[in-house]
FIKEKOL-268181 format. One record per residue (C-alpha): residue number from 1; residue in one letter; x, z, y. Coordinates in Angstrom, 1 decimal, m for minus. Layout:
<sites>
@lomi->NUM	sekol->A	c1->X	c3->Z	c2->Y .
...
</sites>
This chain:
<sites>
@lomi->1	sekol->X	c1->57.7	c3->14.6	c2->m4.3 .
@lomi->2	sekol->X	c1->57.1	c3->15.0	c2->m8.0 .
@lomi->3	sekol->X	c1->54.7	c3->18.4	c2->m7.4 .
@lomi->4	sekol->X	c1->52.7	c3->16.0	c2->m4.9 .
@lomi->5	sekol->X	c1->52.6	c3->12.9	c2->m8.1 .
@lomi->6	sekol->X	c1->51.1	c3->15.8	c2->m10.5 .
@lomi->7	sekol->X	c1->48.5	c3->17.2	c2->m7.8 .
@lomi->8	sekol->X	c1->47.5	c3->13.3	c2->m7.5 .
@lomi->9	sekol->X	c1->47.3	c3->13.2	c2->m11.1 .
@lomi->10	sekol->X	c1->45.4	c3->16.1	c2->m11.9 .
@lomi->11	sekol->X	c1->42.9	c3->14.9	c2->m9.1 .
@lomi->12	sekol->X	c1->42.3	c3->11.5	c2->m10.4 .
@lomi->13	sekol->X	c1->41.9	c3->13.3	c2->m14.1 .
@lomi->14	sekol->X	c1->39.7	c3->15.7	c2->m13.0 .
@lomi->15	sekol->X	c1->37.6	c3->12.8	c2->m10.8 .
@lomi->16	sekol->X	c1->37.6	c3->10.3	c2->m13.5 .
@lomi->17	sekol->X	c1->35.9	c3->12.8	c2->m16.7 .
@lomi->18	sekol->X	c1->33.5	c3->14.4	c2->m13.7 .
@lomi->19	sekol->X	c1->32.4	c3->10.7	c2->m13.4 .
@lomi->20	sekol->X	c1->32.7	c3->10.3	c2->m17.1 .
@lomi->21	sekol->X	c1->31.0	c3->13.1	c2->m18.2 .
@lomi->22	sekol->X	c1->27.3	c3->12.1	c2->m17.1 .
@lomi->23	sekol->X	c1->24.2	c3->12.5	c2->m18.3 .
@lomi->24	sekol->X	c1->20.5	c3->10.5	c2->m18.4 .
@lomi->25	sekol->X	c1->17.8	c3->12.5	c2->m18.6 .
@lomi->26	sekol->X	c1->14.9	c3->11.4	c2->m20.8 .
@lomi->27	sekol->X	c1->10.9	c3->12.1	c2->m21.7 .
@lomi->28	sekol->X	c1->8.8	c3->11.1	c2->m24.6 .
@lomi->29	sekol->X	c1->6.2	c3->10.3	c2->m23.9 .
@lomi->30	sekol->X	c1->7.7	c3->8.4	c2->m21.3 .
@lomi->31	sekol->X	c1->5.2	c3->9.7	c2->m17.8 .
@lomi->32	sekol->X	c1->5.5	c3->11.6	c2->m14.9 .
@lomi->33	sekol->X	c1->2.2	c3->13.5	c2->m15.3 .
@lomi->34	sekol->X	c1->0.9	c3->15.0	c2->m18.5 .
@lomi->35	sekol->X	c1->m2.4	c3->16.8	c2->m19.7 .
@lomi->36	sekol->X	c1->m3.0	c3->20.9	c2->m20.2 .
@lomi->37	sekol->X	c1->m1.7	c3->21.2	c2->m24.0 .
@lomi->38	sekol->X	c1->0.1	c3->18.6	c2->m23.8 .
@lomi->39	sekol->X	c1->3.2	c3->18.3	c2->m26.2 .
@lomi->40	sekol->X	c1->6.7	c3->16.9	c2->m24.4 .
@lomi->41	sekol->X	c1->10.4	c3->16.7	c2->m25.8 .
@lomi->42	sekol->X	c1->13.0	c3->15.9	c2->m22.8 .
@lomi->43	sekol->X	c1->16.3	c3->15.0	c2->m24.1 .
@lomi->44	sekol->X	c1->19.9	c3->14.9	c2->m22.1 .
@lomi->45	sekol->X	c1->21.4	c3->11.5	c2->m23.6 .
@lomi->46	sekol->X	c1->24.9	c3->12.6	c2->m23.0 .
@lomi->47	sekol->X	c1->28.2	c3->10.8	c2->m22.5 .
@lomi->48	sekol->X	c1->30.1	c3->13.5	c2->m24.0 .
@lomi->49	sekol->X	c1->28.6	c3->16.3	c2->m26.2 .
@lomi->50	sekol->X	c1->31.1	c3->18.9	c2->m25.3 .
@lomi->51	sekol->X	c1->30.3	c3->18.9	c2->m22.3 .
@lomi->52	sekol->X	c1->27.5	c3->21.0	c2->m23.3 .
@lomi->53	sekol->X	c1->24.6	c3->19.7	c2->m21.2 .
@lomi->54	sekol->X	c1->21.5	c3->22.3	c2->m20.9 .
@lomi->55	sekol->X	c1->18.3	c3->21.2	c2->m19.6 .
@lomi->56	sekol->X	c1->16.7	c3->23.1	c2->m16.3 .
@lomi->57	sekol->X	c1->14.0	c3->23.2	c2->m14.3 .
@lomi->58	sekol->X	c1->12.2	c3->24.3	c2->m11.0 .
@lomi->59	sekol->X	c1->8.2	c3->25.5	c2->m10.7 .
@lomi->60	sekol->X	c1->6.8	c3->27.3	c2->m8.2 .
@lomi->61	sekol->X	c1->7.0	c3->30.4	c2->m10.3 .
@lomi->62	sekol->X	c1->10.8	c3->30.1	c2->m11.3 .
@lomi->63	sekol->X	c1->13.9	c3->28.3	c2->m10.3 .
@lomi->64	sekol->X	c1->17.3	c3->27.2	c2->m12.6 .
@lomi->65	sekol->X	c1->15.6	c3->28.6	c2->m15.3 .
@lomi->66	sekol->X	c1->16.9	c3->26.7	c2->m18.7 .
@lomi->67	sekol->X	c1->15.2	c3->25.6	c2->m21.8 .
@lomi->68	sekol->X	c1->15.1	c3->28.5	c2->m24.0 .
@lomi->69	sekol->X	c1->14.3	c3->31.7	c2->m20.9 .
@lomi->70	sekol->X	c1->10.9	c3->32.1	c2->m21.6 .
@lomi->71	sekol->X	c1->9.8	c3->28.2	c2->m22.0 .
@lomi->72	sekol->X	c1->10.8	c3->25.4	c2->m24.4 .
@lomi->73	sekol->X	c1->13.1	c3->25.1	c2->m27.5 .
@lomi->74	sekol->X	c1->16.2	c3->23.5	c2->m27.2 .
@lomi->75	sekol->X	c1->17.7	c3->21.5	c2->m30.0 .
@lomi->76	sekol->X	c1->21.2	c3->20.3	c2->m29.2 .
@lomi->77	sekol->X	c1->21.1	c3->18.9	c2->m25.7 .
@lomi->78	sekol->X	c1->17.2	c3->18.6	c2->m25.9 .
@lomi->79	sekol->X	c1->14.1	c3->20.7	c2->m25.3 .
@lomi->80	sekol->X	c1->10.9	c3->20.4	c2->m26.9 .
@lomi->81	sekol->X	c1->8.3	c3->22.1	c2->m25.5 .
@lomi->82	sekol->X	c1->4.6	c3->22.7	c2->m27.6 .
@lomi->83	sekol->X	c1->2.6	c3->23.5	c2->m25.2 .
@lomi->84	sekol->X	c1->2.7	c3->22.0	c2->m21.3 .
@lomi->85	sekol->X	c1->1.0	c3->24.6	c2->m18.7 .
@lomi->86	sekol->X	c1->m0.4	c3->23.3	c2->m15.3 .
@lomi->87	sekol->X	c1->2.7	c3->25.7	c2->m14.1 .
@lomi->88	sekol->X	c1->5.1	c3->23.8	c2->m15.9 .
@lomi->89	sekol->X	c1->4.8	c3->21.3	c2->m13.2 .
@lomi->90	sekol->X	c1->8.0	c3->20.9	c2->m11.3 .
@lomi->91	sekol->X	c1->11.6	c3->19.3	c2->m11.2 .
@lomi->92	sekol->X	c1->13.5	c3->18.9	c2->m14.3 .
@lomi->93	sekol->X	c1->17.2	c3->17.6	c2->m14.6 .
@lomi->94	sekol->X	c1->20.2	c3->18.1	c2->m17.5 .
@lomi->95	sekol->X	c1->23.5	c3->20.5	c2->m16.1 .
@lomi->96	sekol->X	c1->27.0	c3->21.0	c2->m17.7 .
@lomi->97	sekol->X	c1->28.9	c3->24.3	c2->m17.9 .
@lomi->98	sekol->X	c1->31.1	c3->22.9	c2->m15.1 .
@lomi->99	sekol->X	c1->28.0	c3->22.0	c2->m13.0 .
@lomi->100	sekol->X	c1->27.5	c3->18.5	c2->m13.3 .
@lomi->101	sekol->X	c1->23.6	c3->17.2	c2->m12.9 .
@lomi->102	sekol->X	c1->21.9	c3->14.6	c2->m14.2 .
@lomi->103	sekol->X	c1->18.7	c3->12.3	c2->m12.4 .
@lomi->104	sekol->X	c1->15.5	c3->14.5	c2->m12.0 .
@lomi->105	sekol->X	c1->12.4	c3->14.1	c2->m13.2 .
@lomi->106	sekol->X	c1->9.1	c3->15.2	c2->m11.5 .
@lomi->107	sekol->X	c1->6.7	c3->16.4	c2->m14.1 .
@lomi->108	sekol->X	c1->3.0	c3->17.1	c2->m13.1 .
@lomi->109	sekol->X	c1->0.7	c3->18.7	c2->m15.6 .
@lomi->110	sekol->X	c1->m3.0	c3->18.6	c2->m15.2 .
@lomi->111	sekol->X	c1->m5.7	c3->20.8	c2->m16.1 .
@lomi->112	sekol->X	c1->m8.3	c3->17.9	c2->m14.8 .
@lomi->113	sekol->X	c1->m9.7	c3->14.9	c2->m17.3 .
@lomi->114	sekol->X	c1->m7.4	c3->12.5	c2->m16.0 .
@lomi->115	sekol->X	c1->m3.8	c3->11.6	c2->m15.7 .
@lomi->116	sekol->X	c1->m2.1	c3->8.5	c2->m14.4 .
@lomi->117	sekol->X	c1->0.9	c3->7.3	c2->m16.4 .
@lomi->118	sekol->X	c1->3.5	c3->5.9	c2->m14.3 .
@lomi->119	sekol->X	c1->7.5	c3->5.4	c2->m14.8 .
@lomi->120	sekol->X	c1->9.5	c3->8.7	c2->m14.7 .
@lomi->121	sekol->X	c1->12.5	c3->6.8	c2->m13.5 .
@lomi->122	sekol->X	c1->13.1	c3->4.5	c2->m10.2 .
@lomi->123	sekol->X	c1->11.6	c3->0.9	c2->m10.5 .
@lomi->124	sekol->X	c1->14.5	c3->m1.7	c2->m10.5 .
@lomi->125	sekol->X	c1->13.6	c3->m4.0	c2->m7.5 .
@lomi->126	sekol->X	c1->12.2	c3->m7.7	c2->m8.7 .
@lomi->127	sekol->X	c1->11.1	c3->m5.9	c2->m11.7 .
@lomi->128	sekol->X	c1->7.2	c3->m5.2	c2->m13.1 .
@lomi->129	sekol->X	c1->5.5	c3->m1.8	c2->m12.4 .
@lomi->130	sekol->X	c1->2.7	c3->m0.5	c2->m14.5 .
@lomi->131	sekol->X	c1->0.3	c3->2.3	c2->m14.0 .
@lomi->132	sekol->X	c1->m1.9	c3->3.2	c2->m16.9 .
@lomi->133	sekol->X	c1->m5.2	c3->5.7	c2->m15.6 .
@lomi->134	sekol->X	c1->m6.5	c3->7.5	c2->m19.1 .
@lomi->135	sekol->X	c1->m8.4	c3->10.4	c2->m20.0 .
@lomi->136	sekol->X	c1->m7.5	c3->12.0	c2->m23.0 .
@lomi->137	sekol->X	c1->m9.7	c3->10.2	c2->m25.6 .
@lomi->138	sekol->X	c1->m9.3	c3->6.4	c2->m23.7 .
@lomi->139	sekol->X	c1->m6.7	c3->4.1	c2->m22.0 .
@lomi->140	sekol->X	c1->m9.3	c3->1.7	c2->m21.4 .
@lomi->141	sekol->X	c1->m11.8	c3->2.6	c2->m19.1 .
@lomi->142	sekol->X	c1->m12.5	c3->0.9	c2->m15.8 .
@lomi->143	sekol->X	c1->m10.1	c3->2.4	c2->m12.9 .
@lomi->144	sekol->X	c1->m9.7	c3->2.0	c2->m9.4 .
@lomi->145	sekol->X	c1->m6.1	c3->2.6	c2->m8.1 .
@lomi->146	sekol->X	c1->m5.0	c3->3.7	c2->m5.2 .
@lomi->147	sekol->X	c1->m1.6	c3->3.8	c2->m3.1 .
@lomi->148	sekol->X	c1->m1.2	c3->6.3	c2->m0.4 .
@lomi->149	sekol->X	c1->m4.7	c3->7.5	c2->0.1 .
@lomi->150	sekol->X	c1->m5.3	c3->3.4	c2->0.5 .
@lomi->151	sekol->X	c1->m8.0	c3->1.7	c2->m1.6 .
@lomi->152	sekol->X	c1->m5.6	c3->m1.7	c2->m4.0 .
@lomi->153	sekol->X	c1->m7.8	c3->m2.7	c2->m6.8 .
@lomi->154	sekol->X	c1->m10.0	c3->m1.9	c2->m9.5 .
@lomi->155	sekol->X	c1->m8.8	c3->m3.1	c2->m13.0 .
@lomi->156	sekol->X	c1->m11.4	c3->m3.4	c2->m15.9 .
@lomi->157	sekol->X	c1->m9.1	c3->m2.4	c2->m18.6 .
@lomi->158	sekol->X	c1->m7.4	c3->0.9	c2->m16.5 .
@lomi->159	sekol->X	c1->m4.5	c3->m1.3	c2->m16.5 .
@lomi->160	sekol->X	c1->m2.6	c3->m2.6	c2->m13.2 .
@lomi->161	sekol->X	c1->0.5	c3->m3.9	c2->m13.0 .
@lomi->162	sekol->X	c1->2.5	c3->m5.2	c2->m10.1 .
@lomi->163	sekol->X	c1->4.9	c3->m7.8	c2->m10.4 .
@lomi->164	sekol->X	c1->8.3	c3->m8.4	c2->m8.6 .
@lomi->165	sekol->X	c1->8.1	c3->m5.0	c2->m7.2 .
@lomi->166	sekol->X	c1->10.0	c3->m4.0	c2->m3.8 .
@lomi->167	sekol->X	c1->10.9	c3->m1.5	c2->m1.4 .
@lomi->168	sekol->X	c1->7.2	c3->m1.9	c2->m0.3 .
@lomi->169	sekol->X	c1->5.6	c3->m0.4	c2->m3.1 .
@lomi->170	sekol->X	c1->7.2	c3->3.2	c2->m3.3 .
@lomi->171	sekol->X	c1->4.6	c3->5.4	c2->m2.1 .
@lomi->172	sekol->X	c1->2.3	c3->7.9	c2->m3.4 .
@lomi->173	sekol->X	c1->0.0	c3->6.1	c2->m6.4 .
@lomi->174	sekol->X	c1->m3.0	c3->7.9	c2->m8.3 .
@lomi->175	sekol->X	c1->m6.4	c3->6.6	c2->m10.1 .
@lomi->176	sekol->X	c1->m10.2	c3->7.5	c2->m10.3 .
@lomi->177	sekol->X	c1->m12.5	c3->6.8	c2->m13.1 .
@lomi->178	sekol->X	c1->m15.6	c3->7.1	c2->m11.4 .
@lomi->179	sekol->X	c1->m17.5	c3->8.5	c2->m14.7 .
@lomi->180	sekol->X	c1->m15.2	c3->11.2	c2->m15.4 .
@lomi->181	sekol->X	c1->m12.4	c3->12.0	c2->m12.4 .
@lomi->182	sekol->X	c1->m9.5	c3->11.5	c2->m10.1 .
@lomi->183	sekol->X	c1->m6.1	c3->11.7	c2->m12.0 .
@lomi->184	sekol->X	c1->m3.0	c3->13.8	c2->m9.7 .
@lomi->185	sekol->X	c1->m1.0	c3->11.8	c2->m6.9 .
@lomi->186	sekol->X	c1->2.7	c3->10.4	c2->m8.5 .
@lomi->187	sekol->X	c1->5.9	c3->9.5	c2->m6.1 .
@lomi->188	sekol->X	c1->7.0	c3->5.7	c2->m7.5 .
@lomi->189	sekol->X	c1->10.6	c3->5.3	c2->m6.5 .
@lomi->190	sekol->X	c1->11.7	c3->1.4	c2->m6.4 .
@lomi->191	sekol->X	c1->15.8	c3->1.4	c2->m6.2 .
@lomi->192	sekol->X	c1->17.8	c3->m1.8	c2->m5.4 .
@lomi->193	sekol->X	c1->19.6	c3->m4.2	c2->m7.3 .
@lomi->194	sekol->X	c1->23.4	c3->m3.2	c2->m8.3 .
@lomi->195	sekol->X	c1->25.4	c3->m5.5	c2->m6.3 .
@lomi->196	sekol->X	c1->22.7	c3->m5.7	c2->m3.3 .
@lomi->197	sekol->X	c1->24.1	c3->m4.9	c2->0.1 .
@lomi->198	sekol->X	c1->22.7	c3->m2.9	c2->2.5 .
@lomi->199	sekol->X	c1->20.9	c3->m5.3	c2->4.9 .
@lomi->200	sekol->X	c1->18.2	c3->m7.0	c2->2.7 .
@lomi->201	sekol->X	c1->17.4	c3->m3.2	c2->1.6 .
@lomi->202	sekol->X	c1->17.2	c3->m2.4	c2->5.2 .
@lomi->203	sekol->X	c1->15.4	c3->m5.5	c2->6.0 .
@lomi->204	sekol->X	c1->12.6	c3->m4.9	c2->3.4 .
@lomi->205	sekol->X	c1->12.2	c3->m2.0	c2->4.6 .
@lomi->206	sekol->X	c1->11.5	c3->m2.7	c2->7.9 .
@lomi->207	sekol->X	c1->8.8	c3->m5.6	c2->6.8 .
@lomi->208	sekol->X	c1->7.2	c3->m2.6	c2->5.1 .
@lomi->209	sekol->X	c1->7.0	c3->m0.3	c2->8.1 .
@lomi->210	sekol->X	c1->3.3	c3->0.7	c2->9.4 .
@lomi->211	sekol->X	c1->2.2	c3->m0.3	c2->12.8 .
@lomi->212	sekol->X	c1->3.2	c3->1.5	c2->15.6 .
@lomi->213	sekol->X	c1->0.7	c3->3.8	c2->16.7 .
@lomi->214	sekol->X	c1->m1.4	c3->3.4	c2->19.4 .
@lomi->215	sekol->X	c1->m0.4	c3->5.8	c2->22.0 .
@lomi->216	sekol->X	c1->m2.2	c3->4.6	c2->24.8 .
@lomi->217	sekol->X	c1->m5.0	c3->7.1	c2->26.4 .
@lomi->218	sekol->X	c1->m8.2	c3->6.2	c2->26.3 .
@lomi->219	sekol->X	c1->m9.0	c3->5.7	c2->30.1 .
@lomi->220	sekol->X	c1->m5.9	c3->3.3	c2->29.9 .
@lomi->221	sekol->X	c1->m7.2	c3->1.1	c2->27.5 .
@lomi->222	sekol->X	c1->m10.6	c3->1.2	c2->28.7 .
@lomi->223	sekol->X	c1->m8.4	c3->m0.2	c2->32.4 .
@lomi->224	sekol->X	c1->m6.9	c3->m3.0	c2->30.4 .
@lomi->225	sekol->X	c1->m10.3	c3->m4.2	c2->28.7 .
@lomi->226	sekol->X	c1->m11.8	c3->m4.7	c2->31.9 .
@lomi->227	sekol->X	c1->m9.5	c3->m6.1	c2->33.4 .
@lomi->228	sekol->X	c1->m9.1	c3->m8.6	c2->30.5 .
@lomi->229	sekol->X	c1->m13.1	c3->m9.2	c2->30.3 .
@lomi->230	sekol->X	c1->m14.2	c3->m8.7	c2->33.8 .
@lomi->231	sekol->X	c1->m12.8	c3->m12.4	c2->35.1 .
@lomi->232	sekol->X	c1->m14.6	c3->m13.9	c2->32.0 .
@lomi->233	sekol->X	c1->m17.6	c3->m11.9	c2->32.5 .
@lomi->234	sekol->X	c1->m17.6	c3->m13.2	c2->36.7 .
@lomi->235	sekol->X	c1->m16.3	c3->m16.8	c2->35.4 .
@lomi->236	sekol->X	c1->m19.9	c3->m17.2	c2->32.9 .
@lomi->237	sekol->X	c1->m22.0	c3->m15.9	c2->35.8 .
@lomi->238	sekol->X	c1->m20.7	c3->m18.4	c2->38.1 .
@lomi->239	sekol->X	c1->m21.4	c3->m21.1	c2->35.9 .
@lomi->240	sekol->X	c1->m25.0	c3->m20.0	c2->34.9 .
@lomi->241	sekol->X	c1->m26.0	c3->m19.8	c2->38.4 .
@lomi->242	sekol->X	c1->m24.4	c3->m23.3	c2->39.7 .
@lomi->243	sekol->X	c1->m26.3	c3->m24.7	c2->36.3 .
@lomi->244	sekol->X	c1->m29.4	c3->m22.9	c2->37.4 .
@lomi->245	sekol->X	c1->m29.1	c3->m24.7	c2->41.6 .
@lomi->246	sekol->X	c1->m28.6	c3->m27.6	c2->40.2 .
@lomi->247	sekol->X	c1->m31.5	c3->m28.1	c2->37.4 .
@lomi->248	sekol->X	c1->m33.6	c3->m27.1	c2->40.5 .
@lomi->249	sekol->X	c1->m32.5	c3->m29.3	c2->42.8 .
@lomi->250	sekol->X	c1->m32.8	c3->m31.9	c2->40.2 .
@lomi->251	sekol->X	c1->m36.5	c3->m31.3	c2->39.7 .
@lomi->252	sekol->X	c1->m37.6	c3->m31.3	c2->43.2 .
@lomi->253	sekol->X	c1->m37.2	c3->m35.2	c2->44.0 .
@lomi->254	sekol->X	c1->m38.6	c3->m36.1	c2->40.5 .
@lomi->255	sekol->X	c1->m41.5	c3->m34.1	c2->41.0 .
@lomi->256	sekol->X	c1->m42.2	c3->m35.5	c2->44.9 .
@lomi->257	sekol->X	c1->m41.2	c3->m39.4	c2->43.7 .
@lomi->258	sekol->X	c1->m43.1	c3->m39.1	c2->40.5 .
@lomi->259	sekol->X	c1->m47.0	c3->m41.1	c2->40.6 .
@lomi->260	sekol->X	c1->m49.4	c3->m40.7	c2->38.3 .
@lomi->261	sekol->X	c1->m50.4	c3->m43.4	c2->36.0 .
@lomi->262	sekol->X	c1->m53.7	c3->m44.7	c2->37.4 .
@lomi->263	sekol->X	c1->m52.2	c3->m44.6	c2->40.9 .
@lomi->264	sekol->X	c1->m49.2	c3->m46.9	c2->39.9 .
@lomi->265	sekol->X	c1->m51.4	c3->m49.0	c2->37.9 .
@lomi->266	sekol->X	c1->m53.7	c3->m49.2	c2->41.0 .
@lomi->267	sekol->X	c1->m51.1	c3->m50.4	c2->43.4 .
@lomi->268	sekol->X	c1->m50.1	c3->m53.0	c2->41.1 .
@lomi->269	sekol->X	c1->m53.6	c3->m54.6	c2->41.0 .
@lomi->270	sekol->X	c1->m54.1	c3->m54.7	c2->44.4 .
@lomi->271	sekol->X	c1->m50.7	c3->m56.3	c2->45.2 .
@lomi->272	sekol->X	c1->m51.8	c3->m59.4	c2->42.3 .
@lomi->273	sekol->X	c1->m54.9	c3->m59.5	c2->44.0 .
@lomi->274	sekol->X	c1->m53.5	c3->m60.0	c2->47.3 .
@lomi->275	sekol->X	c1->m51.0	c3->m62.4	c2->45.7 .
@lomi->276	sekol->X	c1->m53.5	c3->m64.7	c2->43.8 .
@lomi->277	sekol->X	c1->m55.6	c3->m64.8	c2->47.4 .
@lomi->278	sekol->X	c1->m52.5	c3->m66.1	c2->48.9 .
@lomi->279	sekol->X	c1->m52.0	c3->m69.4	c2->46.5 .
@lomi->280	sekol->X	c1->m55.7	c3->m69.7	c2->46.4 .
@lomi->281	sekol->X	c1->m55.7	c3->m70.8	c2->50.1 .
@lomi->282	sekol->X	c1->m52.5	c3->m73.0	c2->49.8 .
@lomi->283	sekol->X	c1->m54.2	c3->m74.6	c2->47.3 .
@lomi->284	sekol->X	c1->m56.9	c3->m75.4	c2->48.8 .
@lomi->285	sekol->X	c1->m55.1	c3->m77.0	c2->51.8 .
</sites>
């Protein structure tokens, strides 16, 4: 009994400073994508500093490589880095000596003329998102901005902010400046509230899932359009052609009833003439 209570206690230990011992990893300047030449320091803002936190990364050229082999210079538990190569782009996150990990961070550097600045960290949901397009002289041209390959808006001052953000606007964001470029595409993560459960997320979710697509052939749905149009189609030939009989058989009588004029005019004085012979004679009786 009493070697089972000290293998309980030495799990709980070691489970409570492994969930103690964490760390937040941070960039200045605070964006996922940075230009050629650019300088960037990346700190691990540690819970506990002898846990001896190291910052590492993964490019398509290396992988676990740490601040220090060949790129960077740490200082303490950060790294500061002089000189940002388009191959520096890749997934950065802090590690301990007994393997903990921090969040990650997505870093893309750009050899192009323009960047788009948007949060290195998960969006909170119900909070504000802003995306900042700049070259490297200006913040303030006019940018259009775009979320998965999908036209949103174009904001005067390279400026767009969306409020009250949700599980609806994750997705794949980047920015053109029509005079000068197209900046990189950047993954926006939007997390939920704390003490959310799980079927609003799952509900929002589902309001922001595409339309089904359409899998019909197109011999099928050429079928179902005619056989949705053809009774119209029959329906508005019927009708023109019983409107047609009848405006014909309308005409005829008028046309075999109708007088002219002078011969109407005609009977009538003949019939006055006849009447005014008529009380002439009584008259004169």
């Amino acid at each position: 009994m009493e070697d089972t209570s000290l293998l309980q206690l030495l799990f709980l230990t070691s489970l409570l400073s492994s969930t103690t011992n964490q760390a937040s990893l941070t960039v200045s300047p605070s964006s996922s994508q940075m230009f050629e030449g650019q300088s960037v320091s990346l700190s691990c803002e540690e819970d506990d500093s002898s846990a001896g936190w190291t910052l590492r990364r993964n490019t398509t050229r290396e992988t676990r490589t740490q601040c220090g082999d060949d790129w960077g210079r740490p200082v303490g538990s950060s790294c500061n880095i002089s000189y940002m190569a388009p191959w520096y782009s890749g997934v950065y996150w802090c590690e301990s000596r007994e393997g903990a990990t921090s969040n990650s961070i997505t870093i893309t550097v750009t050899g192009g003329p323009v960047i788009l600045q948007s949060p290195v960290l998960p969006v909170m949901e119900g909070e504000d998102l802003t995306l900042t397009c700049r070259t490297k002289t200006s913040s303030n041209l006019a940018a259009g901005f775009y979320k998965d390959g999908s036209f949103i808006r174009t904001e005067p001052a390279g400026h767009m902010t969306i409020h009250h953000v949700s599980r609806c606007d994750e997705g794949l964001y980047k920015c053109l400046i029509s005079s000068v470029g197209e900046s990189p595409p950047s993954w926006v993560s939007v997390t939920g509230k704390p003490n959310t459960t799980s079927s609003p997320i799952t509900t929002s979710q589902s309001l922001c899932l595409p339309p089904p697509p359409d899998t019909l052939a197109p011999p099928l749905r050429l079928v179902i359009h005619m056989v949705v149009f053809c009774p119209f189609c029959i329906s508005t030939l019927i009708m023109v052609s019983l409107y047609r009989r009848r405006a014909k058989g309308n005409g005829l009588p008028v046309a075999m009833v109708m007088t002219s004029p002078t011969q109407a005019e005609e009977g009538l004085d003949e019939d006055y003439d006849d009447v005014i012979t008529a009380v002439t004679r009584e008259h004169h009786f």
